[in-house]
BAKOLMI-57130 format. One record per residue (C-alpha): x, y, z; residue number from 0. Coordinates in Angstrom, 2 decimals. Layout:
residues N
       x       y       z pos
       X       Y       Z NUM
...
END
This chain:
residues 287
       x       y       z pos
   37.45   -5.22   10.45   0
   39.61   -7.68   13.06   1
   38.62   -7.84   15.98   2
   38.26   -4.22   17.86   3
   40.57   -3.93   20.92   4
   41.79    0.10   20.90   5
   39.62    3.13   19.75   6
   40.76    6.57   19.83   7
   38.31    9.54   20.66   8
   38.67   13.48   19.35   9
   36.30   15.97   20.79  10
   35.50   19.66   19.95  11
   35.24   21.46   23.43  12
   32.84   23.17   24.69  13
   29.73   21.34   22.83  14
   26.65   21.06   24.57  15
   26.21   17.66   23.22  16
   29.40   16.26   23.58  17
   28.15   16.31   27.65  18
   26.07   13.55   27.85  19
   27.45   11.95   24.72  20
   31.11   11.49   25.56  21
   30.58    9.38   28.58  22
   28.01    7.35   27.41  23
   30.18    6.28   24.72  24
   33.14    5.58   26.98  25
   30.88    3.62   29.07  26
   29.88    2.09   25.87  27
   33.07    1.05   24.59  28
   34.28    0.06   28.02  29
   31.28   -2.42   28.32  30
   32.26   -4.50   25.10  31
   35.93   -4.86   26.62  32
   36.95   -2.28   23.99  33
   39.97   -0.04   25.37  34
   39.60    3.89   24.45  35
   42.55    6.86   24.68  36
   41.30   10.42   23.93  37
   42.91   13.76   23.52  38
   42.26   16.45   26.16  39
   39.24   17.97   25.20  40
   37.39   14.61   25.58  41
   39.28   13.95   29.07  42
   37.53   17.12   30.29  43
   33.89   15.90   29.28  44
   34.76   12.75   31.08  45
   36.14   14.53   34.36  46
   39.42   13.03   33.94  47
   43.13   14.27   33.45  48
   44.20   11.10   31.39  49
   44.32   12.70   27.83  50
   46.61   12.84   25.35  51
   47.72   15.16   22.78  52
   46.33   14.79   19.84  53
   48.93   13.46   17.35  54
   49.52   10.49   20.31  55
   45.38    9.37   20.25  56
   45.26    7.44   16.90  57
   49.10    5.29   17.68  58
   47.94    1.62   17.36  59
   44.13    2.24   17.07  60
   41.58    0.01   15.30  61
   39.55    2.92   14.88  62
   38.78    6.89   15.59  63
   35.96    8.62   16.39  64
   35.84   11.96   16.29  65
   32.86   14.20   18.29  66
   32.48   17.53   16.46  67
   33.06   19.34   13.16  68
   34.66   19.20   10.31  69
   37.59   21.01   11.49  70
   37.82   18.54   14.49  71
   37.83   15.53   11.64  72
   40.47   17.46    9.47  73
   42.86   17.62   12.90  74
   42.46   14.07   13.70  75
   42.92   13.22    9.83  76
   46.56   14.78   10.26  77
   47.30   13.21   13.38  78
   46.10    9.65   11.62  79
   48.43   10.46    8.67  80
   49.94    7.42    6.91  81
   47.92    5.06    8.62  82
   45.35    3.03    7.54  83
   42.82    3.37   10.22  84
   39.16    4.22    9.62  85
   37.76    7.01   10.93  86
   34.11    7.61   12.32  87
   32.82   11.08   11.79  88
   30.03   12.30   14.35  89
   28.38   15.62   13.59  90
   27.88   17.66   16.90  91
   25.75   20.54   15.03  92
   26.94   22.93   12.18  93
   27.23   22.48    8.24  94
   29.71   19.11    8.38  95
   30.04   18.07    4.72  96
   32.60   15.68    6.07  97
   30.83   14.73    9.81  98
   27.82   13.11    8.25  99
   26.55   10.87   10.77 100
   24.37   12.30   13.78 101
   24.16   11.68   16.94 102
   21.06    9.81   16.78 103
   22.94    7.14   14.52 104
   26.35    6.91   16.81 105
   25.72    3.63   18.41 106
   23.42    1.57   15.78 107
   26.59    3.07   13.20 108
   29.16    1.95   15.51 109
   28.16   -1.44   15.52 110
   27.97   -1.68   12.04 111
   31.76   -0.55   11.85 112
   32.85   -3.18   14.67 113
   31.45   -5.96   12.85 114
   33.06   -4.65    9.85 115
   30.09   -3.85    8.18 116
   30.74    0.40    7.34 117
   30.97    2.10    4.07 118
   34.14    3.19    3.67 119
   35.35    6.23    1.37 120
   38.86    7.30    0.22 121
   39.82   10.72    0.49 122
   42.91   10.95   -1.12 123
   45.79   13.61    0.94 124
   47.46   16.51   -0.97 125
   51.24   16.77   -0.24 126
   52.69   20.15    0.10 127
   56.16   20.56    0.24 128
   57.88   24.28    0.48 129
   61.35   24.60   -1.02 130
   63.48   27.84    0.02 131
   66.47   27.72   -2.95 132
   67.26   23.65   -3.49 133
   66.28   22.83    0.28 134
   62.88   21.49    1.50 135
   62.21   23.12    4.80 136
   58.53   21.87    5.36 137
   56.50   19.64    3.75 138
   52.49   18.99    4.76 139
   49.41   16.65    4.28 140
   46.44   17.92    3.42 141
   42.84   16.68    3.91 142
   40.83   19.60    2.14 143
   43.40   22.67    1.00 144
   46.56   24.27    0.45 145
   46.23   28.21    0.58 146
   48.48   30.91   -0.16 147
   46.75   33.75    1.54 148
   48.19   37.64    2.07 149
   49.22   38.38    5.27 150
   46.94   41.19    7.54 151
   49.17   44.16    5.96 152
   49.32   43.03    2.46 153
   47.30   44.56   -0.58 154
   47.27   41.78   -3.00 155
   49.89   39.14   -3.89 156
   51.70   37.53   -6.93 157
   51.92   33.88   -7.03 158
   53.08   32.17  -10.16 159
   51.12   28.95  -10.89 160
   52.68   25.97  -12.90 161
   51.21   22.43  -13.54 162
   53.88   20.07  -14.80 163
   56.07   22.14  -16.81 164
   53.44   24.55  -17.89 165
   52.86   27.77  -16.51 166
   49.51   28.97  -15.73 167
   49.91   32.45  -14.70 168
   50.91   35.22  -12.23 169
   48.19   35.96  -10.32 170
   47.25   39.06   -8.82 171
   44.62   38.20   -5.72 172
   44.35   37.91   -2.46 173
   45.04   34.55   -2.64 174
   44.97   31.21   -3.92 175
   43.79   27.46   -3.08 176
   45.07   24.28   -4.49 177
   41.75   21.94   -2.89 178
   41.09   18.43   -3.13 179
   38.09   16.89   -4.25 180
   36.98   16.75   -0.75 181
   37.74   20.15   -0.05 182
   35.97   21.46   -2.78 183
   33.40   21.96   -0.14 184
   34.89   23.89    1.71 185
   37.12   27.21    1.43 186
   37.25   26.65   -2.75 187
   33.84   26.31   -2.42 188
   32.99   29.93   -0.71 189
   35.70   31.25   -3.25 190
   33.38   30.63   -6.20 191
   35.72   27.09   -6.99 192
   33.21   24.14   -8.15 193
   31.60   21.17   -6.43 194
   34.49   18.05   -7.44 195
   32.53   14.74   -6.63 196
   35.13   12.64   -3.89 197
   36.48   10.20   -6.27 198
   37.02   12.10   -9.49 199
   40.35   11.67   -9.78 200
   41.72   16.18   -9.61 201
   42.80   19.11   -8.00 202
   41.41   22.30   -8.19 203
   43.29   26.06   -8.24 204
   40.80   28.41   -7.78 205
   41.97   32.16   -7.30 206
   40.79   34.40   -4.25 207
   39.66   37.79   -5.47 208
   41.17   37.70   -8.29 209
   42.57   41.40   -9.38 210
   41.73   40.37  -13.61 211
   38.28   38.70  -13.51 212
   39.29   36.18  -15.76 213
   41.01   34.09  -13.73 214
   39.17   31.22  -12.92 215
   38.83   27.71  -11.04 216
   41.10   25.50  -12.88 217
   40.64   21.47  -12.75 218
   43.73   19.23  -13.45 219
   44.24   15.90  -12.81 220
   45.32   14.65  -10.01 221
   48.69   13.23  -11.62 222
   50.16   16.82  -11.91 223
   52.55   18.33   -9.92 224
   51.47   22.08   -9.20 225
   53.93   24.49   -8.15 226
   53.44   27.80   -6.72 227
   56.05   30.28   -6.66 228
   55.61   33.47   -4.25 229
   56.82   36.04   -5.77 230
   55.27   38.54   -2.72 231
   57.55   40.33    0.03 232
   59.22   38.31    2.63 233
   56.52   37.31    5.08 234
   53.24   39.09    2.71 235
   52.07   35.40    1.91 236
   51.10   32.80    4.37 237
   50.58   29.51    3.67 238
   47.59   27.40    5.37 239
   46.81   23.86    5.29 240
   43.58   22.75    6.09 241
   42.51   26.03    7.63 242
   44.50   25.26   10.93 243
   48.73   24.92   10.25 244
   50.85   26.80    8.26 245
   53.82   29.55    7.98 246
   54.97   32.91    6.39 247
   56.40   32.39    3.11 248
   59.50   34.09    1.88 249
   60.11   35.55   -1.46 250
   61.22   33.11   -4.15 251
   59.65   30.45   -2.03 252
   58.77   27.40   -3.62 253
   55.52   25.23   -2.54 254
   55.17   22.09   -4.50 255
   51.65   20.36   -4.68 256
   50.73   17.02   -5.89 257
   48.50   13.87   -4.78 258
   49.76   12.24   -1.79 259
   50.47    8.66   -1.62 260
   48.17    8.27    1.80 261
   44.54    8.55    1.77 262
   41.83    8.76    4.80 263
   39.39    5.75    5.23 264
   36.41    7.91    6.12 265
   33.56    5.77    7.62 266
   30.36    6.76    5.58 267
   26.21    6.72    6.60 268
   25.20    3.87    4.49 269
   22.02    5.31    3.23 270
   23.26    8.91    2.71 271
   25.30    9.17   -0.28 272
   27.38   12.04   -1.53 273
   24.19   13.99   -3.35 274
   22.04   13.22   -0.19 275
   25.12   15.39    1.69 276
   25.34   18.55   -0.80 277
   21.05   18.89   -0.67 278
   20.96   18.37    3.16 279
   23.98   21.02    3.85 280
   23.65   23.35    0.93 281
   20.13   22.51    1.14 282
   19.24   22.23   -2.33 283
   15.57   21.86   -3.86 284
   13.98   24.08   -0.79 285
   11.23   26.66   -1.34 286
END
């Protein structure tokens, strides 16, 4: 990597070891002449009312770190976007499929990625786009998932599935998720979907409670367009990306899924690869 001059910082508040490990870092950073803007959370841990919003932390960063979770890493992933800059994931406690490397390994890790010498992997976005008649009225970039969920009041809902010019089906469920490969782990993953290794080039529909147990995970390549038509009650669908933005869908509505043309440069552990991840978190091979 060029030389190092700006580094963004995301934080998930209120971790016990984000105290101690937040300022030391800044301190850190600040030593090797390295300039650092955070969002709000990590202003509080560093007594300070300088933050900014997220979206505005990664603008013109050579790099991000993130302090927390996974869902901390998939909010700073959307506020990256199209940009190309790499992103160091720190796991502050809990399962983190995605925030692999502890807090033990921050600095050592960190000054293998100044000097350029991180592991790097590519986790490709999925675009969503919702169509109401011929206009788009939203569109979306997803890190992990698209879901089509029923809203609180809702029994079950139809949602007809198409890849390419094929239909799949109507289902009947409580929901459904289109998932990347990296967020097979997640949601998809609870739902029963399978375990997609990163750079297998697919997307995954797996049904939510399914109301005809035959419906199951599907895997098509990543080259399809899916579309998903909701065929529910005005506002009796809602549609989440990545677990944390979203909207009520309309009847007729029209969400269009397909591989984005952006992809996240997620900074890896170099010794832990992706098999080392699933027995740690899922912990595999235990008695």
């Amino acid at each position: 990597m060029p030389t190092t001059k700006l580094v963004g910082i995301f934080s998930k508040p209120s971790v016990p070891a984000a105290v101690a490990l937040v300022p030391e870092l800044a301190a850190w950073l600040t030593a090797k002449g390295i300039e650092i803007r955070y969002d709000r959370e990590t202003a509080e841990y560093l007594g300070r009312a300088d933050g900014v919003s997220r979206p505005e932390v990664p603008e013109g960063c050579d790099l991000v770190i993130v302090l927390g979770g996974d869902g901390t890493l998939l909010a700073a992933a959307r506020a990256i976007g199209s940009r190309n800059t790499p992103l160091f994931p720190v796991n502050l406690g809990g399962l983190g499929f995605l925030t692999a490397i502890t807090v033990d390994e921050v600095f050592p890790e960190l000054e293998r990625a100044l000097v350029g010498e991180h592991r790097v992997g590519k986790r490709k976005f999925l675009h969503a786009e919702i169509r109401r008649g011929e206009e788009p009225v939203a569109h979306y970039e997803a890190l992990n998932d698209v879901v089509f969920a029923k809203a609180s009041l809702a029994r079950v809902i139809d949602l007809e599935a198409w890849v390419d010019q094929n239909l799949v089906c109507t289902y009947k469920a409580d929901g459904l998720i289109v998932s990347t490969p990296t967020g097979s782990t997640a949601y998809s993953l609870s739902a029963g979907g399978p375990i997609i290794f990163p750079s297998v080039a697919a997307l995954c529909l797996t049904p939510i409670c399914p109301h005809m147990l035959t419906n199951r995970p599907v895997i098509v390549p990543d080259t399809s367009v899916i579309r998903i038509v909701c065929r529910a009650d005005d506002e009796s669908a809602f549609l989440t990306v990545d677990g944390q933005v979203g909207e009520p869908l309309r009847k007729d509505d029209v969400v269009i899924c397909q591989s984005s043309n952006y992809a996240l440069n997620l900074i890896r552990p170099p010794r832990m690869m992706f098999f080392d991840v699933l027995r740690e978190k899922l912990k595999w091979g235990e008695r």
